[in-house]
N, C-alpha and C positions, 0 to 999 in steps of 0.2 A: 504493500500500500504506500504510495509515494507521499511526499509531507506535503504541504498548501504551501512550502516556499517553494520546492521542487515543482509544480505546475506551475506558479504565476511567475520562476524564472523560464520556464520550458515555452511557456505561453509569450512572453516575450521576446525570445530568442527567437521564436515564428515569426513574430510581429517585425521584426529586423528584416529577418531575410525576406519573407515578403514585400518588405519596404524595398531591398535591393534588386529582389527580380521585377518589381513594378519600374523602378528605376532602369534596368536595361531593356524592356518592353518599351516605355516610355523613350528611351532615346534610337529605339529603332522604330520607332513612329516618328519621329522629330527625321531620321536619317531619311524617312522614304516621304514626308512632307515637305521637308526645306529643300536638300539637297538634292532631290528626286524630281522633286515638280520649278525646282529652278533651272536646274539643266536643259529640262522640259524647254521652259517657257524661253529662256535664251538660245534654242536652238533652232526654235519657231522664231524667234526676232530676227535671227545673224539670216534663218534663211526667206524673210521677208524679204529683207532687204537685198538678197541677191536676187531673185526674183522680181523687183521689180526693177531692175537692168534691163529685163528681157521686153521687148517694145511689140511683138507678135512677126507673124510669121516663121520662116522653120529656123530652127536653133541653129546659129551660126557657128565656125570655128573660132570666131574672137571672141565669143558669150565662153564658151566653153573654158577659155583658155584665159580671161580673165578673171572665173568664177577658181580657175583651179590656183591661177597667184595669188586671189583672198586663202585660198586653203594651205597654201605655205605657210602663211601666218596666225591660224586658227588654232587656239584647240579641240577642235571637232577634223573628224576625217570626211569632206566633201567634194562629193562628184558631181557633173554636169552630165549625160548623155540624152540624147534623140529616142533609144530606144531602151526602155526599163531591161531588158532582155542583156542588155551589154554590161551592167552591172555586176554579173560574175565576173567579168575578167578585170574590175577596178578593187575589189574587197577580195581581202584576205582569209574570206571564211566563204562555205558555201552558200549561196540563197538561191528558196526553191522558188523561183518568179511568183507560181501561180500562190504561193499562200503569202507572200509578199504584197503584191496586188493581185489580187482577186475581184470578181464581178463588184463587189461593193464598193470594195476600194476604187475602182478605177472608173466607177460613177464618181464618187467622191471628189473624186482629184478634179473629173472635167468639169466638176461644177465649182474648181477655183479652191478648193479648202483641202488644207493638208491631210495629212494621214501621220499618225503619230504610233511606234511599235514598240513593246519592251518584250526582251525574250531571253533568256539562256544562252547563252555561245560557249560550248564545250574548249574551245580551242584558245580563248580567253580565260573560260576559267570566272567567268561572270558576267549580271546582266546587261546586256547590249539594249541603247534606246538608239531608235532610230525615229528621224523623221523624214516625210516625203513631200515634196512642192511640188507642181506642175508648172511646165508651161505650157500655156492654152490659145487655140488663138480659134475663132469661130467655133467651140465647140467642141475642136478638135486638139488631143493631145499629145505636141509637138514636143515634148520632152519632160524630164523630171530632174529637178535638183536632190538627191539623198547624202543625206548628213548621216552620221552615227557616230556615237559616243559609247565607249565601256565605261560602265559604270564604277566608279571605284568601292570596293567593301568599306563595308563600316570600320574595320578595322584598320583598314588600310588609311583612310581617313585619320585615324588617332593616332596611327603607330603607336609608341612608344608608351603613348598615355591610355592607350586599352591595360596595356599590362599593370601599368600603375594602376590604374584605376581599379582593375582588380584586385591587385597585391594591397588597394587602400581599404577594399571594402570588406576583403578577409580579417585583413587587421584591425579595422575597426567592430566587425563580427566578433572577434575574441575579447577585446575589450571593451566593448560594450558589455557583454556576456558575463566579463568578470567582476566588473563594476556593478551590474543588475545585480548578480550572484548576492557579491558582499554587501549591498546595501537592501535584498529583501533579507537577506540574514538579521541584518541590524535592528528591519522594520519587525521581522515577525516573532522575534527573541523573546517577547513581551507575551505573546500569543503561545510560548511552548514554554515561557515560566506557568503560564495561567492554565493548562493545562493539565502539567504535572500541578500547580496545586488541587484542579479539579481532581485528579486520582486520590492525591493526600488525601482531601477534603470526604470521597468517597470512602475509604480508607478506615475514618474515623476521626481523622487527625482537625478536629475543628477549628482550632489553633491558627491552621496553614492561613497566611495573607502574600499578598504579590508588591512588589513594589510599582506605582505607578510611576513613569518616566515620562510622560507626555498627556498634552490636554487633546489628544483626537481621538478617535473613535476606539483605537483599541485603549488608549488612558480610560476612556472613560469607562468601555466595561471590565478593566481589570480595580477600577472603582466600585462600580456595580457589585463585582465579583466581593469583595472586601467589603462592603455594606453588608450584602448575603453571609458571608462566612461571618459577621459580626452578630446578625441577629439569628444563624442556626447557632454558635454558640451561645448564644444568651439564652435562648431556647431550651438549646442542651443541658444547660446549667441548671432553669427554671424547672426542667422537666426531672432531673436527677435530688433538687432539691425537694419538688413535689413527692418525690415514691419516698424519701427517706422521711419527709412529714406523715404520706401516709400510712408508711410500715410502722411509725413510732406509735400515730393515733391509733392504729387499729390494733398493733400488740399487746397496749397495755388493757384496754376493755376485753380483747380475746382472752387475755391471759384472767382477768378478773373472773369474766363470763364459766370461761373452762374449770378452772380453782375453784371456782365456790359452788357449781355446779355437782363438781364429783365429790366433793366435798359433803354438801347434801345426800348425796346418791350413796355416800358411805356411813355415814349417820356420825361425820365426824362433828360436827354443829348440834350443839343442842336446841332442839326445838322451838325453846324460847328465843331464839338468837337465828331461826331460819327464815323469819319475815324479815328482816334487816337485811339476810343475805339474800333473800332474791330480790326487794329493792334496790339492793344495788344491780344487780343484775339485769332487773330492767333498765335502770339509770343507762350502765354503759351499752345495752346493743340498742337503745335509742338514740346514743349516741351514733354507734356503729352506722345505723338507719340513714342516722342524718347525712353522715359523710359520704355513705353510697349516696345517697340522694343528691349530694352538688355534683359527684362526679358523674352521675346520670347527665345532668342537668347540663354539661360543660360536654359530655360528651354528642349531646343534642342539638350541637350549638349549630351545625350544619342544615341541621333537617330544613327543607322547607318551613317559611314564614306566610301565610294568607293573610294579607290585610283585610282580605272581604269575611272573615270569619272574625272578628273585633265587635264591640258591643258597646255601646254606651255606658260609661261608667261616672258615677257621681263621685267625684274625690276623696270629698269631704265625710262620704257614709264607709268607704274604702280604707283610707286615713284610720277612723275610729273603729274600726272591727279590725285592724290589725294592733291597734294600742289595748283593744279587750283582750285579743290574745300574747299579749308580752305583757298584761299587768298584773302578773304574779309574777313574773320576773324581778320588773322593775319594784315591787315590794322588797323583794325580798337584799335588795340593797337601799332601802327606802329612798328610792328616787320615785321623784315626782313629774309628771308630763305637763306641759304647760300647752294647751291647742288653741290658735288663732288659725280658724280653718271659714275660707270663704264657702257660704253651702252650694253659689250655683255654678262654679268650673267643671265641665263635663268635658270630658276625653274619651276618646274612641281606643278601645284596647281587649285584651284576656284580664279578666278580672284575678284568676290567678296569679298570673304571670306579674300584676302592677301589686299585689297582695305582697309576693316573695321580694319585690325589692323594696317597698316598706320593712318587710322582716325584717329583712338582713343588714340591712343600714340601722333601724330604730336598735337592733340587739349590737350591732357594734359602739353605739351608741351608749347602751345600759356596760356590756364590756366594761369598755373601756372610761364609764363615769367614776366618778369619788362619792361613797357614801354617802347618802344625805339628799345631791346635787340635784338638778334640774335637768332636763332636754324639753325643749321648744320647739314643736313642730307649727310651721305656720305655713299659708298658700296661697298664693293670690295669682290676681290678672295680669301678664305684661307684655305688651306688644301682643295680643291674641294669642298669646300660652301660657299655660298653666305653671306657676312655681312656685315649687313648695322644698322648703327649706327646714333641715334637722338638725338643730344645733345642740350641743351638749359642753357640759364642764368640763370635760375628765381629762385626761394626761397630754394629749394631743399628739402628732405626727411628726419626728422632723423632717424639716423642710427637703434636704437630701433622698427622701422615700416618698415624698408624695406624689411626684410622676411616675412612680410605678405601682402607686397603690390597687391599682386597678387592673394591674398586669395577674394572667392566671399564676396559680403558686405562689407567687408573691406574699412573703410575710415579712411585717417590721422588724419587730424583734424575732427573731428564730431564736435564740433563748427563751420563749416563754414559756410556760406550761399548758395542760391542756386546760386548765381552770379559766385562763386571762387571755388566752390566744386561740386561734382559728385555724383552721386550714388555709387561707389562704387562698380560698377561694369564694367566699361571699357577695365581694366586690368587683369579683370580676364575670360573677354572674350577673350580678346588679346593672352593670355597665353596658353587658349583652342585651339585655331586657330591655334597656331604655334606646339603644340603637333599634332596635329590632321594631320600638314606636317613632322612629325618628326624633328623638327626643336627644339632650346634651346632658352631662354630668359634670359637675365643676366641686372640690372640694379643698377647702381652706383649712389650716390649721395652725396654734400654737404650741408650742410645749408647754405643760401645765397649765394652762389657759382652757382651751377644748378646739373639739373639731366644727367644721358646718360643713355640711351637702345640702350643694344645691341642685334640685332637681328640677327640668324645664320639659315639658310636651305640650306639645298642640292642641288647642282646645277644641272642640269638635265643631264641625264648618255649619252652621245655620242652611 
């Protein structure tokens, strides 16, 4: 399989000599138009003009014999005779009369207008042009002027400088050739770095980046290329920190679940103490529940979306039926909800679907409050969409995590426990949901201060 320099040098190397054989086609078109048809046209002038010497009646011996002292001087070989027939014995090569002048020709002539012949002469060794005058006198054709000329080869023409000019064209063929060679080398160097890193990269090696050397087409997609290998590894990382989140969260409740389970089932528990233990046991595989559930959830993220399957949904009664369901939570750190909720904002959506990203925000929210504290959910009109915003006290975000708070797997502290910290996935199913309405998520925060999200959709078109 040859390389992409090896054909666009190979393809260029055509392109040359192409150009060279156009070139000597080209100058043996130039040879049989200039050189060809001027000969031509000045052998019809030199023999005008002897022809009109001749005054009519029959061809004299002083015509004859003046026309042959112009031909001393000529470079054309010119005869006079009376009778076209006597022309074998002035020319140095055979001629067959009759294909010479023939019936057409010899209309031709007595109606005053030359005859012009190019042919092959074996005994030359190249094309002979001939041309033929008459002279005419009532009709009648008293004699012929014929000229002829060998033609000289085109090489013969340049001598010296055919050969150079070959010997320039080869040598510019070799260096051209070498020159192309080493500078598609240079152009596509770039192309067989990017390359071998795409193997690396396949390889496993996420790591691999290319050095960009130039701002043109291949700079830019070996840019492109290192964009890509920037966010597969970031990917990579996210997705290797996600299994190790989730093998942590689900070990420790499997391990509960299983332990206290057999433990039961052996009658190592005493019975006054085996409600507490399958309490717990529900505790953690509803936990388990849960965490299959975002990963469901993330794993659906593909599936088709129907906007024609969406419902009308009042906010404001949406809003408070998910604050009924997180207010036993919220007790049980005695946090308070504070609702400044407009009642008539209605938006088109999955009443489930607008239900889970209330969840999952208002419980990041109780998370991550201080005892005691507040969260302020409020919503109003702006610019024809809905916004509703959920602010809380609690620890807040640093600023360094909050562009990726919403990234899958992503979690702030990875030190946390499963008490105070999440998977890592809440928010970024939150973010799904609200694209998925065409909707925006925007989130603010201090450190020990608190968080706000703000949430913005469409409000339903009248």
């Amino acid at each position: 399989m040859k390389k992409l320099s090896s054909k666009i040098w190979l393809l260029i190397v055509l392109f040359l000599s192409a150009t060279v054989l156009f070139m000597y086609i080209f100058t043996n078109f130039l040879y049989e138009q200039l050189y060809v048809e001027d000969t031509k046209s000045t052998m019809v002038e030199v023999g005008d003009k002897l022809q009109s010497i001749y005054k009519g009646g029959k061809v004299s011996d002083e015509l004859i014999a003046q026309i042959e002292d112009y031909a001393a001087y000529s470079n054309f070989e010119i005869f006079a005779v009376r009778n076209p027939r006597e022309l074998s014995a002035c020319v140095p090569f055979d001629i067959d009369y009759d294909t010479l002048i023939g019936p057409d020709e010899r209309r031709q002539l007595i109606a005053g207008r030359e005859v012009i012949k190019i042919g092959y002469e074996p005994r030359f060794e190249r094309q002979i042009i001939s041309v033929i005058l008459p002279f005419t006198d009532q009709n009648r054709l008293e004699g012929i002027i014929y000229l002829y000329y060998p033609l000289a080869k085109i090489s013969e023409l340049a001598k010296e400088e055919v050969i150079l000019l070959i010997t320039g064209a080869a040598i510019f063929l070799m260096v051209a050739a070498f020159f192309v060679y080493c500078g598609m080398r240079k152009i596509l160097r770039p192309l067989s770095n990017l390359q071998q890193a795409v193997h690396q990269m396949a390889s496993g090696d996420y790591g691999t980046r290319v050095e960009v050397t130039s701002k043109d087409e291949i700079g830019n997609l070996s840019a492109a290329f290192n964009q890509m290998a920037n966010s597969i590894q970031k990917e990579d990382e996210a997705q290797k920190s996600f299994l190790a989140t989730v093998s942590h969260e689900l070990r420790t409740p499997i391990s509960y679940v299983k332990g206290y389970s057999e433990a039961i089932q052996q009658g190592v528990i005493e019975k006054e103490k085996q409600g507490e233990a399958i309490q717990l046991i529900v505790r953690e595989s509803a936990r388990m529940e849960r965490l299959t559930n975002e990963l469901m959830q993330l794993a659906r993220k593909e599936q088709a979306f129907n906007p024609s399957e969406m419902e009308p949904l009042i906010l404001a009664e949406t809003i408070r039926d998910v604050l009924t369901l997180l207010e036993q939570q919220a007790r049980v750190k005695n946090i308070q909800f504070v609702q400044t909720l407009e009642e008539e904002l209605i938006i088109m959506g999955f009443e489930e679907k607008m239900k889970q990203v209330f969840i999952n925000t208002i419980e990041n929210a109780i998370r991550y409050s201080n005892d005691g504290g507040s969260i302020y959910i409020e919503s109003n009109e702006i610019s024809k969409s809905a916004s509703i915003t959920i602010r809380d006290e609690g620890i807040g975000i640093p600023n360094e995590d909050l562009p990726y708070v919403t990234e899958r797997f992503y979690r702030v502290n990875k030190a946390r426990s499963r008490s105070d910290g999440g998977s890592g996935l809440g928010l970024s199913i939150v973010d799904q949901i609200i694209k998925q309405h065409n909707g925006s998520l925007t989130i603010q925060s201090e450190l020990n201060i608190g968080t706000s999200v703000n949430i913005t959709l469409p409000l339903m078109e009248e």
